[in-house]
FITIZA-292208 format. One line per 3 residues: number of its first residue (from 1); their letters; for each residue z, y, x of C-alpha. Coordinates in nm, 3 decimals, m for minus. Layout:
# residues N
NUM) a) Z:Y:X ~ ...
//
This chain:
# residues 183
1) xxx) m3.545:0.439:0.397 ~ m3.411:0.468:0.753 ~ m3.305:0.159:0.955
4) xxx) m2.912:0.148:1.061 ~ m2.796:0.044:1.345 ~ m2.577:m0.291:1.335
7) xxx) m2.218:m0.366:1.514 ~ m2.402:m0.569:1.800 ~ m2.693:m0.242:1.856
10) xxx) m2.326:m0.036:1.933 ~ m2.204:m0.294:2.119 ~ m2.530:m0.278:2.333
13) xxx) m2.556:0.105:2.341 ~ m2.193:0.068:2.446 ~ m2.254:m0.179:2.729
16) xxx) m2.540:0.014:2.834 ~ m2.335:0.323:2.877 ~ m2.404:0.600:2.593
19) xxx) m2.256:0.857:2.557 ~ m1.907:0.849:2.337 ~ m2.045:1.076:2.135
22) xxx) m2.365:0.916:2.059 ~ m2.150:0.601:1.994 ~ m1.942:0.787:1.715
25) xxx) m2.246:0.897:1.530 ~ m2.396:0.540:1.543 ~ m2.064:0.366:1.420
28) xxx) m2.083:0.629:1.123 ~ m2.470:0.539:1.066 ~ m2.347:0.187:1.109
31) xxx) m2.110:0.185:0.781 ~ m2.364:0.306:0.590 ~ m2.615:0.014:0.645
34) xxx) m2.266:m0.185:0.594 ~ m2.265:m0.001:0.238 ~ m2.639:m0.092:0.218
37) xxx) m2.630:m0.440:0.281 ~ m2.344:m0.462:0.003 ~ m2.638:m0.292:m0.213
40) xxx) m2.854:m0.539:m0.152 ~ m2.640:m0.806:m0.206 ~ m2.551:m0.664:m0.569
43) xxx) m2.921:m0.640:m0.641 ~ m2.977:m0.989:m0.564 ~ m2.673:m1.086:m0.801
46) xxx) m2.748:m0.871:m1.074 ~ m3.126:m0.966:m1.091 ~ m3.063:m1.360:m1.019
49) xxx) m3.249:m1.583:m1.269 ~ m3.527:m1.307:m1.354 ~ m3.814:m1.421:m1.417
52) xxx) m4.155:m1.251:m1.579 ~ m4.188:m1.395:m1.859 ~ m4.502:m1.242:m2.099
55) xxx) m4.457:m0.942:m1.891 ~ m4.699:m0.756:m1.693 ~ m4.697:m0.855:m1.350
58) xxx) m4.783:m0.694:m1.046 ~ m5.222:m0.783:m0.952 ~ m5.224:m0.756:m1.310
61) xxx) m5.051:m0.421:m1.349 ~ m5.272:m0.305:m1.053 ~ m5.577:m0.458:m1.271
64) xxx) m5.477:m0.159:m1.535 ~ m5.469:0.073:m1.295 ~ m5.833:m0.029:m1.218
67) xxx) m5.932:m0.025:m1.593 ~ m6.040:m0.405:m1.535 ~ m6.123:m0.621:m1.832
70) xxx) m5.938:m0.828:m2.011 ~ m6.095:m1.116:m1.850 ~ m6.051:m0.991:m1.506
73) xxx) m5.630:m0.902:m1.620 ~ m5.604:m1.251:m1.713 ~ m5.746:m1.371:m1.390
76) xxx) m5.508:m1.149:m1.218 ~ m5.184:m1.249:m1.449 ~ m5.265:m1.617:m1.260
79) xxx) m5.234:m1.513:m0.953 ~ m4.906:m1.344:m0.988 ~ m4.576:m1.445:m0.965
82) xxx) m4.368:m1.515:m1.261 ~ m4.038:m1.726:m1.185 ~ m3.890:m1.552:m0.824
85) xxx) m3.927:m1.189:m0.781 ~ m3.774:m1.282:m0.414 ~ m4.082:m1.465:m0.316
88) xxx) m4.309:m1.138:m0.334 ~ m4.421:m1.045:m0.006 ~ m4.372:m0.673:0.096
91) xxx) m4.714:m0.636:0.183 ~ m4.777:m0.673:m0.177 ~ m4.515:m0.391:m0.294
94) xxx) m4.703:m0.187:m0.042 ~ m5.032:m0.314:m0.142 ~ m4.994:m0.241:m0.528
97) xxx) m4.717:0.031:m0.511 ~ m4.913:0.175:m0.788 ~ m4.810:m0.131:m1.014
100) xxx) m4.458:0.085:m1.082 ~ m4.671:0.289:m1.329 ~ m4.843:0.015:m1.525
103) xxx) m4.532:m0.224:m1.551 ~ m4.413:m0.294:m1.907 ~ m4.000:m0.347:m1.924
106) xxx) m4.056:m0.690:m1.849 ~ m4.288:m0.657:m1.577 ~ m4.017:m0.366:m1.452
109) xxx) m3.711:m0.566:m1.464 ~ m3.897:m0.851:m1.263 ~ m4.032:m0.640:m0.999
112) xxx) m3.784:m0.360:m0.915 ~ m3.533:m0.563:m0.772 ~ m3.812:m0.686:m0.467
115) xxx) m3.895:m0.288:m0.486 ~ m3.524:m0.187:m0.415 ~ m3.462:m0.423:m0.138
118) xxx) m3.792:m0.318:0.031 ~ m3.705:0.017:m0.027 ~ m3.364:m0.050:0.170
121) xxx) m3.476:m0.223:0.430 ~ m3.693:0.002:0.498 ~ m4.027:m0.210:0.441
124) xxx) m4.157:m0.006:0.118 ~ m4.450:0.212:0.256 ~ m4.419:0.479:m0.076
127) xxx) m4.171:0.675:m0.237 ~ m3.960:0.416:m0.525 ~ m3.730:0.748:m0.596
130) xxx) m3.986:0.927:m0.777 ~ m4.038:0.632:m1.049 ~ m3.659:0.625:m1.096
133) xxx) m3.598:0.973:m1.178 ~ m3.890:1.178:m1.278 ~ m4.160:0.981:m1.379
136) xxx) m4.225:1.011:m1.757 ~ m4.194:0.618:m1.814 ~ m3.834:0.513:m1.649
139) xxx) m3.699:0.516:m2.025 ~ m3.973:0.291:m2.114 ~ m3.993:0.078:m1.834
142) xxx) m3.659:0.029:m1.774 ~ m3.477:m0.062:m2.152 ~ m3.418:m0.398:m2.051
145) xxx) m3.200:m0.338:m1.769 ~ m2.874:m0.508:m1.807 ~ m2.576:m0.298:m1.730
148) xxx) m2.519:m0.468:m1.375 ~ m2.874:m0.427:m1.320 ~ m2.854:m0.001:m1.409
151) xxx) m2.529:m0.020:m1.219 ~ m2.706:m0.116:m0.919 ~ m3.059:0.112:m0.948
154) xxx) m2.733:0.371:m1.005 ~ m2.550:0.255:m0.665 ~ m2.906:0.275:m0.518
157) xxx) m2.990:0.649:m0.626 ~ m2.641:0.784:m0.499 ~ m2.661:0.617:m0.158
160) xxx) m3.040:0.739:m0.140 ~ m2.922:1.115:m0.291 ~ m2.650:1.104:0.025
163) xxx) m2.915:1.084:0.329 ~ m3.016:1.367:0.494 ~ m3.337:1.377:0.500
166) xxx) m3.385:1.372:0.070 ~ m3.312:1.755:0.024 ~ m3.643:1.788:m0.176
169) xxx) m3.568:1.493:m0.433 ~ m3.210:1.522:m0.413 ~ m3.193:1.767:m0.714
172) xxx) m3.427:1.521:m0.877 ~ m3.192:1.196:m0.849 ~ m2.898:1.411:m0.960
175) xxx) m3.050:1.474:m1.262 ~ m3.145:1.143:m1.354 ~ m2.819:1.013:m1.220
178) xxx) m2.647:1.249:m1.478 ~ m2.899:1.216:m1.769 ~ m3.106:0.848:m1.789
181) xxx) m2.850:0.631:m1.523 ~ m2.521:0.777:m1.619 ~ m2.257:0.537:m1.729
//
């Protein structure tokens, strides 16, 4: 996702002398990472207290990908976090962005919020959209999802449908948006 420009990066352009113009177009792009910041602030309330639990977590979900052992899974499942889903470092999202296929709906519930706010601050290195609305496991993955949580993956996939440069998947998250994530 694209980075927005904040109140102070106007107020610079301004005092450097910009173009009025250019200003207008940047205090429009501005109230959308407003709208996003508000996003991520909702994530982070709807997915407080989340933790794990027995499900799959992320080196261990990657493990699966990698057909590794039982052993080996085990030895990954210690190594991941299970209590604060806000502790994950991007580099791991980006690291083991495959982990979104291999996540059972506990391991989906923990993760996606750290996905979503990557994703929207523009950190996340892959595409999240595609394992929201037309991957063949969203159902699965995501049963657990409280209504506040769905409300906010909802919230998500509308402001992400709205930028310009989604044309391709924007048919996509409409879909899902009307059929999986309606209210």
């Amino acid at each position: 996702m694209k980075k927005y420009p904040t109140s102070s990066d106007i107020e610079n352009m301004r005092d450097r002398g910009f173009d009025p113009s250019v200003l207008a177009e940047q205090l429009e792009l501005a109230k959308r990472g407003a709208v996003l910041e508000r996003l991520v602030g909702e994530v982070h309330l709807a997915f407080s207290g989340v933790t794990l639990g027995s499900g799959v977590g992320l080196l261990e979900a990657n493990g699966r990908d990698d057909y590794a052992n039982d052993q080996k899974l085990a030895a990954y499942r210690e190594q991941d976090e299970k209590l604060d889903w806000n502790v994950i470092p991007v580099e791991l999202l980006n690291r083991y962005s495959s982990s979104l296929s291999f996540f059972d709906a506990e391991g989906m519930r923990f993760h996606l919020p750290a996905f979503l706010i990557a994703d929207m601050h523009g950190l996340y290195a892959f595409d999240l959209v595609y394992n929201l609305t037309q991957s063949t496991l969203t159902e699965q993955q995501c049963k657990l999802l409280t209504e506040p949580q769905r409300r906010v993956v909802r919230g998500y996939l509308q402001f992400v449908e709205a930028e310009d440069d989604r044309g391709f998947e924007r048919a996509h998250i409409r879909r899902a948006l009307e059929g999986y994530w309606a209210e």
